[in-house]
C-alpha positions in Angstrom: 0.0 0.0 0.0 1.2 3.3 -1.0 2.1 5.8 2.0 -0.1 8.3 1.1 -3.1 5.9 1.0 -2.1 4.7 4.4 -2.1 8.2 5.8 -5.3 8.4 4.7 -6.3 5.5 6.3 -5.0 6.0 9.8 -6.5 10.0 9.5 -9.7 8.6 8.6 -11.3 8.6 11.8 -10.2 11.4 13.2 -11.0 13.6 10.1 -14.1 11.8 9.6 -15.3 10.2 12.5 -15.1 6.9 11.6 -12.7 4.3 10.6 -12.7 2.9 7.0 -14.3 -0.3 8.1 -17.0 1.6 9.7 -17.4 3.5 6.2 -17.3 0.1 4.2 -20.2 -1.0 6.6 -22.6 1.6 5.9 -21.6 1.2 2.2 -22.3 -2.3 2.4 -26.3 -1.6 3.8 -26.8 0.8 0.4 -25.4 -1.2 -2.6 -25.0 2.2 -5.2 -25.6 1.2 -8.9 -22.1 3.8 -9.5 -19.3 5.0 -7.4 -20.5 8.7 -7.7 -23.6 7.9 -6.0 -21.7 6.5 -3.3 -19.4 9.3 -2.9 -22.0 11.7 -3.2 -23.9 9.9 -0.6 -21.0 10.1 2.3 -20.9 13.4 0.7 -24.3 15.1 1.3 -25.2 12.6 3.8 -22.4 12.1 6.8 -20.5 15.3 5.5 -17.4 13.7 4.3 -14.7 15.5 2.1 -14.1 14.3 -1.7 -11.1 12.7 -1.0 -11.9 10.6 1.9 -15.7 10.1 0.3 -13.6 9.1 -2.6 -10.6 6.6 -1.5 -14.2 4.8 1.1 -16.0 3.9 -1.8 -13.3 2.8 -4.0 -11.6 0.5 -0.9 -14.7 -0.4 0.0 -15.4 -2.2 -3.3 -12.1 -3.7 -3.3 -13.4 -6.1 -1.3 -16.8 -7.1 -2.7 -15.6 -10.3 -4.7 -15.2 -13.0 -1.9 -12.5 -16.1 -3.1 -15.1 -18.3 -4.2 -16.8 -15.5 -6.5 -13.5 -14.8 -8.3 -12.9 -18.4 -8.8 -16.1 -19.0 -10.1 -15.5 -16.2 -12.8 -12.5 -17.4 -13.7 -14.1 -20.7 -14.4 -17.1 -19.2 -16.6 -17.5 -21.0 -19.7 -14.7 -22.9 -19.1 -16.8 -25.5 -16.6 -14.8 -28.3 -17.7 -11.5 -27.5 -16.5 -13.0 -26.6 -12.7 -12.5 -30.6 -11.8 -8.8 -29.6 -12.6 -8.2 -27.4 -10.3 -9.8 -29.0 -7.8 -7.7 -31.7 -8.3 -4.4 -29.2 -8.2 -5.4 -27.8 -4.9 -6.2 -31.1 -3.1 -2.7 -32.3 -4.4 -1.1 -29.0 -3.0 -2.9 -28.7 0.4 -2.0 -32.4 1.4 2.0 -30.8 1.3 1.5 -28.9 4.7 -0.9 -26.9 6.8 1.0 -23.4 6.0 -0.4 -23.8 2.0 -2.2 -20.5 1.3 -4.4 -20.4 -1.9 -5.4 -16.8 -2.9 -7.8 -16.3 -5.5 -7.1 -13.4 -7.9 -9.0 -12.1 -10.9 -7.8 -14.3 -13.5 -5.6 -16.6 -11.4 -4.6 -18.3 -8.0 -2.1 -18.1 -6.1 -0.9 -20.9 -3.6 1.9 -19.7 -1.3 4.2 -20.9 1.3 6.4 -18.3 2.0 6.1 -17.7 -1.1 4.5 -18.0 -4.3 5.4 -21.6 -5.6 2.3 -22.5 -7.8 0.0 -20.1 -9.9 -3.3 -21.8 -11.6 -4.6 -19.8 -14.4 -7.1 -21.4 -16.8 -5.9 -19.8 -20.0 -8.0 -21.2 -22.8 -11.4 -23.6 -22.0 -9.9 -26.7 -22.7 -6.5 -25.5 -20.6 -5.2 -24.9 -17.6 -2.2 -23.2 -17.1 0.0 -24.0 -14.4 2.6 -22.1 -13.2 5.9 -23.5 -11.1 9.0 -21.9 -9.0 11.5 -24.2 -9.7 14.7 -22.3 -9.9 17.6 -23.9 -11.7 15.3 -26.8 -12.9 15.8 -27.4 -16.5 13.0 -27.4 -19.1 11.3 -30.6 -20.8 8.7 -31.2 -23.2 5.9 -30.9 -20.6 7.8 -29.0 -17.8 8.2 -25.7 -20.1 9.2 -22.2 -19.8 7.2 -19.7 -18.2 5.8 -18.5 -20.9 3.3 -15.3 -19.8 4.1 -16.3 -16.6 7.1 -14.0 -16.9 9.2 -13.8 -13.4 6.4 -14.7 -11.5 7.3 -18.4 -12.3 10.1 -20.2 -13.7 8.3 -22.6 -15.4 4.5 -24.1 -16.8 3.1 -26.9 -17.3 0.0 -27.3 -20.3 -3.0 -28.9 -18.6 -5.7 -30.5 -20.5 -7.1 -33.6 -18.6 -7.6 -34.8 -14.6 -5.1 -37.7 -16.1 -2.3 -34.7 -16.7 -2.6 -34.2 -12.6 -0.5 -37.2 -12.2 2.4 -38.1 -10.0 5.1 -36.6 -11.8 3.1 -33.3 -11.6 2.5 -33.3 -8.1 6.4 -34.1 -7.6 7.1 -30.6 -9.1 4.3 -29.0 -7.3 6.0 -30.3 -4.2 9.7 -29.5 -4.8 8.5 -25.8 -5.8 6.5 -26.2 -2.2 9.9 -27.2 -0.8 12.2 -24.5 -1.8 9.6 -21.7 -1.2 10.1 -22.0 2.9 
């Protein structure tokens, strides 16, 4: 978070009289159609400058998509690849109870320390699986990164449950490894 934004945040009650969680719950009870209406509403209504009415409304819908809602949009028309990644993430949470998955908008994350796998379903018939394996060499199915740039250093081509198999899982689990 940039420092200005967290100024903001820790002047927010005293310059508004309430914190920003207390703005994102009144928010919540209105559900506005646009974010001018909601600014205008903590505006006219509580009194609130531009700025701060503003940086509440904007933060406030930040939040709105829970994990399973971005998941599920990620998954949209591309139904058949869901049992996929369900498979993926039972495979990874069976490595250790400090797996975290975060769901993104177009991808998820699962994390030790660090990122170590990314699941991104890139086409409708494929999944794209990112892996941190540095100083692992490329194969024919472990390949380069591709569009995962430097967020991985390598991806693996998913089409079928069957393509979850043990060697997979291996990699999935020596990325888990060296991401402590």
């Amino acid at each position: 978070m940039d420092k200005a934004l967290e100024t903001m945040i820790n002047n927010m009650p005293e310059k508004t009289g309430k914190s920003l969680e207390e703005w994102k719950s009144i928010l919540r009870s209105k559900a506005f159609a646009k974010h001018s209406e909601g600014v205008n509403f903590l505006k006219k209504e509580h009194g609130v400058t531009h700025g701060f009415a503003n940086t509440i409304v904007t933060l406030s819908k930040e939040e709105q998509h829970t994990a399973d809602d971005l998941v599920s949009s990620q998954y949209k028309g591309k139904e058949v690849l869901f049992p996929i990644y369900e498979k993926l993430l039972t495979a990874v949470k069976d490595f250790g109870n400090d797996v975290t998955v975060t769901p993104k908008k177009t991808s998820v994350s699962v994390i030790r320390k660090r990122q170590f796998v990314l699941i991104k379903p890139a086409t409708k018939t494929r999944i794209d699986l990112g892996l941190k394996l540095p100083d692992k060499p490329t194969t024919d199915r472990l390949g380069n990164s591709g569009p995962f740039g430097t967020m991985c250093t390598h991806r693996v081509q998913i089409t079928s449950e069957n393509d979850v198999d043990q060697e997979l899982i291996d990699w999935m689990k020596e990325a888990y490894i060296k991401a402590e």
